[in-house]
N, C-alpha and C positions, 0 to 999 in steps of 0.2 A: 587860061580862063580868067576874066576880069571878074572883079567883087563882085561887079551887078549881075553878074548872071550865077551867083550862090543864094537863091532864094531864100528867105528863113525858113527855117528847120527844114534846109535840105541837104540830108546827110551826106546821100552819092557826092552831089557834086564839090563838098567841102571837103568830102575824103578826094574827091579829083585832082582837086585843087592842092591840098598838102601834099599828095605824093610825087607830083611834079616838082616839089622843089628840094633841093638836095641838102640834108640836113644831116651830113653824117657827121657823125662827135670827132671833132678833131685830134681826141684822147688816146682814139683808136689808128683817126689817120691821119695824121701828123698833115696841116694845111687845108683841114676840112673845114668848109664854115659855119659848122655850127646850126643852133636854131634859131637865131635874130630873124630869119625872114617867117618863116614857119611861125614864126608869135605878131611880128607886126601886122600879116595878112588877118591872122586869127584875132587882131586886138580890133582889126579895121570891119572884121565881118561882125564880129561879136557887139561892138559898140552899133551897128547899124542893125543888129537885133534885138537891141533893148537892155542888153548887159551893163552892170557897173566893170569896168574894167581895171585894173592896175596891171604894171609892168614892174618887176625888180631882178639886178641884177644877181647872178647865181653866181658866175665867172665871168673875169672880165668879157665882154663883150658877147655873154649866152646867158640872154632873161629868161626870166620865170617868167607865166601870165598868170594872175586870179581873175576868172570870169566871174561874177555873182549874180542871181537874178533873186525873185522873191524878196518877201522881207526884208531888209534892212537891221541887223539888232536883233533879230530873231530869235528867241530860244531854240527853237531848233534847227539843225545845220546839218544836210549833205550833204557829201561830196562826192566831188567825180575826179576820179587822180588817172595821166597819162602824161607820157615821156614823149618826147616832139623830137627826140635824136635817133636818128636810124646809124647802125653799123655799115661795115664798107662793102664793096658792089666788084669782086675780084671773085670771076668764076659766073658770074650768074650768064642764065640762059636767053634773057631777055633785057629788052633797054629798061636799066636799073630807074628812070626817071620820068618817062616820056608820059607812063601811069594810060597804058591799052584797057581799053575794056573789050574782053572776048567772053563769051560764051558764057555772059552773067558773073565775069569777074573780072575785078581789078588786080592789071597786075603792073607790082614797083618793087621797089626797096620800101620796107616800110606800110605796106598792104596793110598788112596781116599786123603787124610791130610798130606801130599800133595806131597808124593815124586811121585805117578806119574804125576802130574804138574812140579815137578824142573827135571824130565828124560824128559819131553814134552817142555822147555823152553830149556834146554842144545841141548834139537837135533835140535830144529829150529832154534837155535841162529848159530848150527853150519853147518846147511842146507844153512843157506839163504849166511853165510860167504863163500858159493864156489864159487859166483861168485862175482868181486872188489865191495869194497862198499865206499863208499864218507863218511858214519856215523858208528860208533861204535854202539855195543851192550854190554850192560852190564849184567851178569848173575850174581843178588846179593842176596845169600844165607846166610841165618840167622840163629842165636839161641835164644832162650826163646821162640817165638814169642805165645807159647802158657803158659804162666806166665805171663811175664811183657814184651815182648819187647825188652827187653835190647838190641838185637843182632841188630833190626832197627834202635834203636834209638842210636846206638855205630855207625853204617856205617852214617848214619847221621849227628854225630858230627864230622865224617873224612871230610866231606865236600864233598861227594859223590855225585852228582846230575847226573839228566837226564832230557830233555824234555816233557818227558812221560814216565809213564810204567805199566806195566801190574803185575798183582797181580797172580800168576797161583792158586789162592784159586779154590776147586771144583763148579763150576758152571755147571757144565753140555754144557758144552760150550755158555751157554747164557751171553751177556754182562750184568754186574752189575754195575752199574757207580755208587751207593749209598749204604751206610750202618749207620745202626743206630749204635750209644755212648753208652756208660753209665757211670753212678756214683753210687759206693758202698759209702751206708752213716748208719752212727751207731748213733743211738738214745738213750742216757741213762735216764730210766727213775729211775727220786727218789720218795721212799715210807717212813715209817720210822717204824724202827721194832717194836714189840710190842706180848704179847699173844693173841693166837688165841682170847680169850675169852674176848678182851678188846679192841672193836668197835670201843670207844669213845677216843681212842689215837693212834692205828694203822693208817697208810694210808698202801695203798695195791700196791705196784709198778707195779704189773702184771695186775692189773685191770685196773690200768692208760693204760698202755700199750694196754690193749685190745680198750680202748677208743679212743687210736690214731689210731688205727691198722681199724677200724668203720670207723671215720674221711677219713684215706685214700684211703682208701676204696669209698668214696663217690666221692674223687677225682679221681681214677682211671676210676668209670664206669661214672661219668657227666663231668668233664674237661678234663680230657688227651686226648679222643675222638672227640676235638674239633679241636684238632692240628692235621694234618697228612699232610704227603707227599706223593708225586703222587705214588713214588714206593714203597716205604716204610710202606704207611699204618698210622695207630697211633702210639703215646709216649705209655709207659704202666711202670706200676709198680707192686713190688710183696714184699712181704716178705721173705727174703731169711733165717734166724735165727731166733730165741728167747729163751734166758735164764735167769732165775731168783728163785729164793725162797731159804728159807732157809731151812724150814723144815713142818711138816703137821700143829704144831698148832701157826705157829708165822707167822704175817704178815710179807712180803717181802717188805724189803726196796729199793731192788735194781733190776732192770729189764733191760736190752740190747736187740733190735730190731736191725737187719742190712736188712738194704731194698737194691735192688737194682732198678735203673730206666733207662732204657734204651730211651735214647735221642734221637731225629731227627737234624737233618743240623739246626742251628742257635743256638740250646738252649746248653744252657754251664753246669759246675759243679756248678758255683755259683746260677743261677738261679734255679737248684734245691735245693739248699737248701733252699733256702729263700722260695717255694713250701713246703719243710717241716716244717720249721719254722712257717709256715700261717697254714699248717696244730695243729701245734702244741699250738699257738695260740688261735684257734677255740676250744679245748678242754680245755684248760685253762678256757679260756672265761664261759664256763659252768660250771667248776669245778675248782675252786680257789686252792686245793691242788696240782692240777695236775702240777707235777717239772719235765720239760726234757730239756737236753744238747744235740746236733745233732752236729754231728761230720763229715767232708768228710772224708771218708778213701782211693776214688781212684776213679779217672775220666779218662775215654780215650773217648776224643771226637767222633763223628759222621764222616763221609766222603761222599762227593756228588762233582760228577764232574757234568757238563750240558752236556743234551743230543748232545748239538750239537759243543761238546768240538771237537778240531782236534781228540786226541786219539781214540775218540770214532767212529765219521767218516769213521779214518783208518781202526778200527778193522771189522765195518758193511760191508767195501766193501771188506776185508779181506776171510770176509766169503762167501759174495756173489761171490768171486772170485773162491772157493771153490765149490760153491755150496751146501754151506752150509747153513739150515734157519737163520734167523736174528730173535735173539727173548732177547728182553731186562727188565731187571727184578731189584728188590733191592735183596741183599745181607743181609740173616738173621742172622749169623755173625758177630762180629766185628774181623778186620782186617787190617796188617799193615797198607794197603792205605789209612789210616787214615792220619798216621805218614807221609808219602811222601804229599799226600796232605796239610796237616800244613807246611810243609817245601818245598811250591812254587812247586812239581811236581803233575802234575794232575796224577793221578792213578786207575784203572779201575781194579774191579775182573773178572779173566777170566781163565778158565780151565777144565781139564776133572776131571769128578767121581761127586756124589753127594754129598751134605754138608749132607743132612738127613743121611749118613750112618758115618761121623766123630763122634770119641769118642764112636760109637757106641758096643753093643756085637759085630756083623758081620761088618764087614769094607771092602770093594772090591772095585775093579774097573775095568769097561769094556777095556778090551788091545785096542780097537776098536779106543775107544772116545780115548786113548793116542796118538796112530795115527794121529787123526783129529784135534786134538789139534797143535799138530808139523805141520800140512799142512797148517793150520792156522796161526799161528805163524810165519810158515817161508815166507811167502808171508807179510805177515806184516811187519815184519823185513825190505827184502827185499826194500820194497816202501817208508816205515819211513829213510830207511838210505841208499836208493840207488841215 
């Protein structure tokens, strides 16, 4: 599909247009290109829509875009935040790229995750911009966001803000104003080698390991179910790896567990460790050989804005302006609005396509809800910065 035939403020066809090109994070697959093309198209459409544009690098060779329309200097500022990186296309059921439209949906890599939320943010941003506005909008387009981040946390560090913004993650057009963290943490357990046949000097690292693995276990189904949040539900943990042994007849010395724990709003990376440590503790305590080192390898905190944050407000009567149901939920997800929210902007997930089909074989999304999305959006706009 060439420029010219991406109308302004036409969502479909820019979501067409994005999912045709292949922008998976190289992070994930070693020799993927990135989203360089995905931001030049989007800087070539945007610029021909009336956008102030910038380009800045996030990773070598994977920009960031800021779109801005409105105001100029404006005191007031939303924004529109989405990720331009899709994961990789091993298993799926359909051509991960080719972007079919069947029976009112589009389907890619990337549908749903999220390029048609950043064609459904670019037309509403550039909807609501037709009549004068008093506030700016931001349309702030990302890379990594499905790795590390980087790309948020690089617009971030330029000193970017806004008073609010929206996350166009797939929701199904429901507000999310919450989402749970987590922390990947690597547990090494020590044994010490020995012959199979020789009990009385072996320790067994992998046994230890299963004794923590019990341990946590006790934690998972009697205390993490003690915590929850209204939208969110419970804390929960799981075993995500484990490797060790040497060989059939030699005790293993050495064992690694990497768990992951997925947080609620308050609890941090430290205080899960110190949950593993107590766990690790408790096995000790029974078994005097039992040696482990716990390690954090990577936390991204939690995000919760209050229900009755302005954003959230705007967006409710947003939809009811629409005619649209009001219907508000947690986000099963983590996502950048983590990031904006640590750095003073309240940030809400809000968009078309479902989360349950991201990264999935089949990946679509209803042309419809991209629509309603932008009708949404652009009345939003509208009132946040009119």
């Amino acid at each position: 599909m060439s420029d010219a035939a991406i109308r302004a403020g036409d969502a479909r066809a820019l979501a067409c247009a994005l999912v045709r090109i292949d922008s998976r994070n190289p992070g994930l697959t070693p020799g993927a290109a990135g989203e360089a093309e995905c931001v030049a198209l989007l800087r070539r459409v945007l610029d021909d829509w009336g956008f102030r544009t910038e380009v800045h690098e996030a990773l070598p060779g994977r920009p960031n875009l800021l779109a801005r329309v409105g105001a100029a200097r404006a005191p007031r500022r939303l924004m529109f935040s989405g990720h331009l990186d899709v994961v990789g296309v091993d298993g799926m059921t359909h051509s991960p790229f080719e972007g079919e439209v069947r029976d009112g949906r589009l389907y890619a890599r990337g549908a749903a995750d999220m390029k048609g939320g950043v064609a459904a943010m670019c037309a509403a941003a550039w909807r609501a911009a037709q009549e004068p506005l008093d506030g700016e909008i931001v349309v702030a387009l990302t890379a990594d966001e499905e790795y590390e981040s980087a790309g948020t946390r690089a617009m971030l560090e330029r000193g970017v803000r806004a008073d609010a913004a929206i996350v166009g993650e797939p929701t199904r057009l429901e507000i999310m104003p919450a989402h749970r963290g987590f922390v990947w943490i690597e547990v090494e357990l020590s044994g010490r080698a020995a012959h199979g046949s020789r009990w009385d000097v072996g320790v067994d690292a992998i046994r230890h390991a299963g004794l923590l693995l019990s341990e946590l276990d006790r934690v998972d189904a009697e205390e993490l179910p003690r915590r929850e949040h209204p939208l969110l539900g419970r804390a929960s943990l799981h075993a995500s790896t484990i490797a060790g042994g040497i060989g059939m007849s030699t005790y293993p010395d050495r064992c690694v567990v990497r768990l992951e724990r997925r947080t609620l709003p308050g609890e941090r990376g430290e205080d899960v460790i110190a949950e593993i440590e107590r766990a690790c503790a408790a096995v000790r305590a029974r078994r005097p050989s039992f040696v482990a080192e716990v390690r954090l390898l990577m936390t991204q905190g939690p995000s919760d804005v209050a229900l009755d944050a302005p954003i959230v407000h705007a967006l409710t009567d947003a939809l009811r302006a629409r005619d649209e149901p009001v219907r508000v939920a947690g986000m099963s997800a983590w996502t950048d609005a983590a990031l904006f929210n640590a750095a003073g902007i309240p940030a809400i997930c809000f968009g078309p396509g479902d989360i349950s089909l991201a990264h999935a074989a089949e990946e679509y999304i209803p042309l419809d809800e991209i629509d309603r999305a932008v009708s949404v959006l652009d009345v939003l706009a509208r009132r946040w910065c009119g």
